[in-house]
C-alpha positions as CSV (number, residue, x, y, z in Angstrom):
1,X,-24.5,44.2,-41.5
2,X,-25.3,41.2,-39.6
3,X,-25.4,40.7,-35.8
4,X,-25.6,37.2,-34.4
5,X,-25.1,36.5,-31.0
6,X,-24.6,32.4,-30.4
7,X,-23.3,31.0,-27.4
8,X,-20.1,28.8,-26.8
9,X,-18.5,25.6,-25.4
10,X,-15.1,26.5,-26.2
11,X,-12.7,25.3,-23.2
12,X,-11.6,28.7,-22.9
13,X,-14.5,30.1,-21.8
14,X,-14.2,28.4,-17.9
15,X,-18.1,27.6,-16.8
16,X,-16.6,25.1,-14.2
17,X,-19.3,22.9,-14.4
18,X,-22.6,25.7,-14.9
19,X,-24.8,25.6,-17.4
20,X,-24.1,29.4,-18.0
21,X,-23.1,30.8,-21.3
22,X,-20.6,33.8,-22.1
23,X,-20.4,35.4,-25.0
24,X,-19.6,39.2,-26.1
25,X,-21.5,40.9,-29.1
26,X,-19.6,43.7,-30.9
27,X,-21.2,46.5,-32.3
28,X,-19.5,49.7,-34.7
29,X,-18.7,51.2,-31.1
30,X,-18.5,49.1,-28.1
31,X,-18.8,45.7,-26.8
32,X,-21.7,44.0,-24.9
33,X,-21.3,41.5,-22.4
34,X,-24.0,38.7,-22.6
35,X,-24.2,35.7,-20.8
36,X,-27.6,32.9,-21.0
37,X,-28.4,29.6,-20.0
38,X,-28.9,27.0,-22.4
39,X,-32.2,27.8,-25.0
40,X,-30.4,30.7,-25.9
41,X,-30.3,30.5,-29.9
42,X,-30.6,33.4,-32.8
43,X,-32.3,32.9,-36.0
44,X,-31.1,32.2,-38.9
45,X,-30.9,34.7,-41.8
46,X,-31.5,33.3,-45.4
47,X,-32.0,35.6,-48.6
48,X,-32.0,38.9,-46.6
49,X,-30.4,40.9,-44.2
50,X,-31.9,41.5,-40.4
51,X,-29.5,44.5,-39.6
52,X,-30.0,44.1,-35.8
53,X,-29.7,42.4,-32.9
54,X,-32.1,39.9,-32.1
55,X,-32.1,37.1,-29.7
56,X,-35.1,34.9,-28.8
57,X,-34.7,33.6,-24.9
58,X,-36.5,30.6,-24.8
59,X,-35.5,29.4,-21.0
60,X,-34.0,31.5,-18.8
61,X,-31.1,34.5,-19.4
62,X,-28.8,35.1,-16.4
63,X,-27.2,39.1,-17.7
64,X,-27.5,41.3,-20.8
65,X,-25.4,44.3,-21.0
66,X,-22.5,45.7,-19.1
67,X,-22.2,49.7,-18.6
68,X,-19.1,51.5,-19.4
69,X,-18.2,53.0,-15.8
70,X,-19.0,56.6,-14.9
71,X,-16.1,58.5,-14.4
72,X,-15.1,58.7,-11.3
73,X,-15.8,55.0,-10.5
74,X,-12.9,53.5,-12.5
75,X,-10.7,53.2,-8.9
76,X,-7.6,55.2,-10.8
77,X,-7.1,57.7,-8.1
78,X,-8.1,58.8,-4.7
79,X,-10.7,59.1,-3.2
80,X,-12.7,56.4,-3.7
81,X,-16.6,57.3,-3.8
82,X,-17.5,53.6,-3.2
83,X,-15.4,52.4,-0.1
84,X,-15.9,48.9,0.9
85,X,-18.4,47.9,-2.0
86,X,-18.8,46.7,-5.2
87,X,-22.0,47.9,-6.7
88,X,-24.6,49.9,-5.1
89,X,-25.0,49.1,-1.8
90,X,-26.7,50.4,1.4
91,X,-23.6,52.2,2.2
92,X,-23.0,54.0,-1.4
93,X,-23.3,57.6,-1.0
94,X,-26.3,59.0,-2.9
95,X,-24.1,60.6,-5.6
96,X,-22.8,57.6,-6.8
97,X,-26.2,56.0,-7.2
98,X,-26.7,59.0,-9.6
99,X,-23.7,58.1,-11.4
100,X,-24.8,54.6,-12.2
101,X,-28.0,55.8,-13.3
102,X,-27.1,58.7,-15.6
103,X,-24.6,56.3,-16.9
104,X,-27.4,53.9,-17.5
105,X,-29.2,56.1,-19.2
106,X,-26.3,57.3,-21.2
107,X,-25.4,54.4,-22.7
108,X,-28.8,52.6,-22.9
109,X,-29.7,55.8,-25.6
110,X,-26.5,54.8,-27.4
111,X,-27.4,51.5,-27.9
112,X,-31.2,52.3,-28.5
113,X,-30.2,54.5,-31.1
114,X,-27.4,52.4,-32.6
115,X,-29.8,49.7,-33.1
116,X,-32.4,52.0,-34.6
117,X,-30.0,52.8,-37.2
118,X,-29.6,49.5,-38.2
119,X,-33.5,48.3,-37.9
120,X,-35.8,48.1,-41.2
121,X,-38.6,49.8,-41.0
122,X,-41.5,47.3,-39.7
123,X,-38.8,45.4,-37.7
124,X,-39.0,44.5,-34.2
125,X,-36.4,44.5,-31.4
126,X,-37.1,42.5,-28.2
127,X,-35.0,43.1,-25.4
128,X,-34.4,40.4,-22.0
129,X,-32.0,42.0,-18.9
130,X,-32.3,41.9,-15.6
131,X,-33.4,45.1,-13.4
132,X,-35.0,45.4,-10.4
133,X,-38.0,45.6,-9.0
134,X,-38.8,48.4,-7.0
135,X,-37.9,52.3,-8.1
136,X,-35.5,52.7,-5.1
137,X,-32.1,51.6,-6.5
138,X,-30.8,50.5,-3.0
139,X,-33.7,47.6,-3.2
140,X,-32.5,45.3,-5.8
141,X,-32.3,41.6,-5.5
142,X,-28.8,41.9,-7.8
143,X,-27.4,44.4,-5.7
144,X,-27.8,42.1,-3.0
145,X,-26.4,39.0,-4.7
146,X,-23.4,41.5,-5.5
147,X,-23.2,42.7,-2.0
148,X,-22.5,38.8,-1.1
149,X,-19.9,39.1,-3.0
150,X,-18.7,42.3,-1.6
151,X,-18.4,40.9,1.6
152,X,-16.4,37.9,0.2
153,X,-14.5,40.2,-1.3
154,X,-13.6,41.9,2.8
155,X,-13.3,38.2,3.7
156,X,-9.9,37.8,1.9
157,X,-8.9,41.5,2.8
158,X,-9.5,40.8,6.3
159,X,-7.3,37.6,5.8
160,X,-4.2,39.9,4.4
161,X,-4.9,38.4,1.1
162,X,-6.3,41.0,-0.8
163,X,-5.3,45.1,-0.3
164,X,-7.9,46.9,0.5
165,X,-7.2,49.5,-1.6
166,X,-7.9,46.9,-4.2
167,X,-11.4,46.6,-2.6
168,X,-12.6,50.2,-2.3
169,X,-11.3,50.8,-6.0
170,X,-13.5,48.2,-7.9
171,X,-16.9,48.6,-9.3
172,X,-18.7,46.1,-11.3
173,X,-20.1,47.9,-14.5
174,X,-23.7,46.9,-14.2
175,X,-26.7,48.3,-13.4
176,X,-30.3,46.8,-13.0
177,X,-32.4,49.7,-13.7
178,X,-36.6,49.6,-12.6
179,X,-39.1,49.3,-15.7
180,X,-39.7,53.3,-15.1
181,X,-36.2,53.7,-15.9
182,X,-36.4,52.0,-18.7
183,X,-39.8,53.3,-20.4
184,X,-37.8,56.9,-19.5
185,X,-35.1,56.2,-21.6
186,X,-37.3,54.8,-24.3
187,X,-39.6,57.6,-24.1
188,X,-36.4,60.1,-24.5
189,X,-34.9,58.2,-27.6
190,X,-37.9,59.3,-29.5
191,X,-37.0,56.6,-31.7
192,X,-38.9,53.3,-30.8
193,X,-42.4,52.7,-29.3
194,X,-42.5,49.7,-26.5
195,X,-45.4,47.5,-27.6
196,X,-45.3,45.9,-24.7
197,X,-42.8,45.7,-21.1
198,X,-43.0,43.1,-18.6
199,X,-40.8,42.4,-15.0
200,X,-40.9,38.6,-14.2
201,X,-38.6,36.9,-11.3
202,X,-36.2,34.0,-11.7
203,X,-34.5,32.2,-9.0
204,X,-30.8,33.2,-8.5
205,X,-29.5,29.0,-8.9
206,X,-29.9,28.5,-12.4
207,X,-30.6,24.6,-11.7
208,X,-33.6,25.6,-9.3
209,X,-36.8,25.4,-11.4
210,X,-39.2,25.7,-8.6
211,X,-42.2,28.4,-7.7
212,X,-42.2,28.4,-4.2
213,X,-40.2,30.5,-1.6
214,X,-38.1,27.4,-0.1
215,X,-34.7,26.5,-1.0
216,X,-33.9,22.7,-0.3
217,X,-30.7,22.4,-0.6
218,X,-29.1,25.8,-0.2
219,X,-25.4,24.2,0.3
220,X,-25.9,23.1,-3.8
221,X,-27.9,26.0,-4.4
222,X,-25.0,28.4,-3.2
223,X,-22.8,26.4,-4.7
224,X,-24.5,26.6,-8.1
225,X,-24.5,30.5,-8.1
226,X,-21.2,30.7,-7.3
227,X,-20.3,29.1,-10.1
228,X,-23.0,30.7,-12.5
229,X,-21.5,34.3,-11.5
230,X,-18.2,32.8,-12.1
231,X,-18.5,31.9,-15.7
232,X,-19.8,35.8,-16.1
233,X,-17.5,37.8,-13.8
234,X,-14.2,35.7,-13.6
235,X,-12.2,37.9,-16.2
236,X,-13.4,41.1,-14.2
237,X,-12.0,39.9,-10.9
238,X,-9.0,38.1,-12.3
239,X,-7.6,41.2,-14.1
240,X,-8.2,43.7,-10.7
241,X,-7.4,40.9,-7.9
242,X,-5.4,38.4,-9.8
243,X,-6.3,34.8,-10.4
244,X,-4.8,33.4,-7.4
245,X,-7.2,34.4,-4.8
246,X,-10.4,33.4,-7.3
247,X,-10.9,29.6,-6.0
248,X,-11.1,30.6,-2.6
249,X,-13.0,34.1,-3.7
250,X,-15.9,32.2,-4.8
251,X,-15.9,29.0,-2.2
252,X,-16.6,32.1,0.4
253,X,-19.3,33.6,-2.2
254,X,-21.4,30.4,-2.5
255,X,-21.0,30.3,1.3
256,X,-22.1,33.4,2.1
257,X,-25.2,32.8,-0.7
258,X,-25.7,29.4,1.0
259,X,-26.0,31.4,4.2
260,X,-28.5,33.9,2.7
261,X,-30.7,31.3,0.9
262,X,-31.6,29.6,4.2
263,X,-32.7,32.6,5.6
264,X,-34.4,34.6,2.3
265,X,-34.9,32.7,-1.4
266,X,-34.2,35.9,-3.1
267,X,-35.2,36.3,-6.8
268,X,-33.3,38.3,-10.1
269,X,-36.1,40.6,-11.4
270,X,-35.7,40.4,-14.8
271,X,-37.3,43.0,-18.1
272,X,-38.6,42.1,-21.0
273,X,-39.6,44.7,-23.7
274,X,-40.7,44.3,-27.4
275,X,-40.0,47.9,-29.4
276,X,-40.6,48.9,-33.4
C-alpha cells in the first residue's frame, strides 16, 4: 500500500490568507495531522511500490503529528488536571507532564513500528517535527507560543464569552518532545537505526526569513502567526468553543504574540532524523 501525503488549496480548508498547508495522512489505525509551508511535495512512485511514508521538506514545515490524548486529559469529567491551560505550561502539575510524555512515547512506538512494517528492506524513513530544545519539558518555545494562546483563551473567559469550564477542560494533543526523547523511543522500538538526528530553529512567522534576533514588524509578524496557527488548530477550537468566538480568539492571539515578539523573537525547535 501506498502513502502519499500532498498538500491542498481546496476552499475548504480556511488558511485565511497563510501560506500554511493542512492536510491529514491516514494510516491502517489512526490519523495524523500534518500541516507545511509551501515546498512541501512527495515523490512520485512509478513501476514499484514505496510502502511508506515519505515526505521531502524542502522549505520549512510548521507541525507533524498530533498525539491521541492521555486519558485523563480529554476534559469529560471533573477534576480537571490542567486548570487554566492548554498544553504544558508553568502551572501544569508534574503528573500531567508525565502524561504527555508517556503518551508521546506510546504512540511514537506505534507509528515507528507501523511504518517498519510497511518499509522494504534497504529503505529509508526521514522524519521533520518540531520539539524542543532543552530536556526540561516546561522550556519549550511551542509551549510558550501555546501558552499565548492560553491566555487568549482567559481573555474571552474573563469577558463572559467563553465558560471556563470550557477552558480548564481542553488540551491540545501535541507534544514537542527533546532529541533524547526521541533517540529513547528509537532505541526502545529496536526496529530502526537513526543514521543521523539533527534540532535546527525556525522563526515562529512563517513569512520572516531572517537570522538575526530582531523582529521588525512584530504587529505583521503577530499577525502572521495568528493566522498560520489558525489554518492548523481552527477545527480543534471550533468544535470545543464554537466558531463564534474564533475571529476575535485569534485577533487577541496575534496580539498577545505581537506583544511577546517585541520583547523576545522566540524560535520553533524543530527534529530532523533519517532511520533504516
Amino acid at each position: 500500500m501506498i502513502y502519499q501525503a500532498m498538500t491542498s488549496t481546496a476552499s475548504s480548508d480556511r488558511f485565511n490568507g497563510s501560506r500554511t498547508r493542512l492536510v491529514w495522512v491516514v494510516t491502517r489505525e489512526r490519523r495524523y495531522l500534518l500541516s507545511s509551508s509551501p515546498g512541501c511535495r512527495a515523490p512520485t512512485t512509478r513501476g514499484f511500490c514505496l510502502a511508506a511514508v515519505f515526505i521531502s521538506f524542502t522549505r520549512r514545515i510548521a507541525c507533524i503529528g498530533a498525539l491521541g490524548l492521555p486519558d485523563g486529559l480529554e476534559g469529560k469529567k471533573r477534576p480537571y488536571l490542567n486548570e487554566g491551560n492548554i498544553d504544558i505550561a508553568m502551572t501544569t502539575p508534574p503528573s500531567v507532564v508525565k502524561m504527555y510524555q508517556e503518551q508521546f512515547q506510546k504512540d511514537m512506538l506505534l507509528f515507528l513500528r507501523l511504518r517498519y512494517e510497511e518499509l522494504f528492506a534497504g529503505g529509508q524513513m526521514m522524519l521533520t517535527f518540531l520539539g524542543r530544545k532543552h530536556g526540561d519539558a516546561y522550556n519549550g518555545g511551542l509551549c510558550r507560543l501555546h501558552g499565548l494562546l492560553s491566555r487568549s483563551v482567559q481573555s474571552l473567559v474573563d469577558e463572559g464569552l467563553v465558560e471556563k469550564e470550557k477552558l480548564d477542560s481542553f488540551n491540545l494533543p501535541l507534544y514537542g518532545p527533546s532529541m533524547e526523547e526521541v533517540k529513547a523511543v528509537v532505541e526502545q522500538s529496536q526496529q530502526f537505526r537513526m543514521n543521523h538526528i539533527k534540532l535546527f530553529e525556525t522563526n515562529w512567522d512563517p513569512y520572516d526569513d531572517s537570522e538575526g534576533n530582531d523582529v521588525h514588524d512584530s504587529v505583521q509578524s503577530g499577525i502572521n502567526v495568528s493566522k498560520s496557527l489558525r489554518a492548523v488548530m481552527e477545527p480543534l477550537f471550533a468544535s470545543h468553543f464554537g466558531e463564534s468566538v474564533l475571529d476575535k480568539l485569534f485577533k487577541k492571539f496575534a496580539y498577545n504574540v505581537e506583544v511577546h515578539l517585541e520583547m523576545e523573537k522566540t524560535k520553533y525547535s524543530v527534529i530532523t532524523l533519517s532511520l533504516t
